[in-house]
C-alpha positions as CSV (number, residue, x, y, z in Angstrom):
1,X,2.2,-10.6,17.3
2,X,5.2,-12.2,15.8
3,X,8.3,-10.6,13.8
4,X,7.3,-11.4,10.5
5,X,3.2,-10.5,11.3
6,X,4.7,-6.9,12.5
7,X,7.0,-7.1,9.2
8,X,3.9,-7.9,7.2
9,X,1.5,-5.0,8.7
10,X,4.8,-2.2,8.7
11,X,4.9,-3.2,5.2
12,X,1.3,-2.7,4.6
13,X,0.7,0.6,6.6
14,X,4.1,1.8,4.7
15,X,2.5,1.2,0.8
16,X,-1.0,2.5,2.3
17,X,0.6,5.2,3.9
18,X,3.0,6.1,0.0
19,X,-0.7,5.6,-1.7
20,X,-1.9,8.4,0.4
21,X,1.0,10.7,0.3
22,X,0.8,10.1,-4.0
23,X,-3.3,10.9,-4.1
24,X,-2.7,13.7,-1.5
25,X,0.0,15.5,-3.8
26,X,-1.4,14.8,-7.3
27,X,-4.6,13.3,-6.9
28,X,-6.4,16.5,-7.8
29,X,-4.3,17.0,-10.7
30,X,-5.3,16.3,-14.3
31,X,-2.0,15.5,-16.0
32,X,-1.4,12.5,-13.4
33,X,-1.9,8.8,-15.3
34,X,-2.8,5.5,-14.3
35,X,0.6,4.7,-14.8
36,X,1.3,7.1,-12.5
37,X,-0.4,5.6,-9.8
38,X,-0.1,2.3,-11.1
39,X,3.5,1.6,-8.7
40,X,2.0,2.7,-5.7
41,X,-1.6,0.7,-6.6
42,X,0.6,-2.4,-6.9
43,X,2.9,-2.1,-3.7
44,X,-0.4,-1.8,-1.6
45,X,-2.2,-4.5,-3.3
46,X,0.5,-7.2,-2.5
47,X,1.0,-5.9,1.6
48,X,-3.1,-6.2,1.4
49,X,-2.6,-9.5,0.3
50,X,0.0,-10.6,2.7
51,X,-2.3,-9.2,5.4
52,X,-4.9,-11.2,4.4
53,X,-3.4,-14.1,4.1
54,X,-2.0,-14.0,7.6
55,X,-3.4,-16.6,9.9
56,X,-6.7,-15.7,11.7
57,X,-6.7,-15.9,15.2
């Protein structure tokens, strides 16, 4: 795998990893927002999207 493929999945496990530290803390809480989740939604949207549009091998 080259540098900037292990750059692109780090990134993506990272915001995937965030998103699941956010749901786990207030995910079962009733005051938290969309707009509260909406940062981390974002950040793990665009690795997703740089994962897919790696090359296929």
């Amino acid at each position: 795998m080259k540098n900037d493929e292990k750059s692109i999945v780090r990134e993506l496990l990272e915001a995937l990893q965030d998103l699941l530290d956010f749901a786990e803390l207030y995910g079962f809480k009733a005051r938290t927002s969309y707009e509260d989740w909406s940062g981390y939604f974002e950040a793990a949207r665009a690795a997703i999207a740089k994962a897919q549009a790696l090359p296929e091998r």
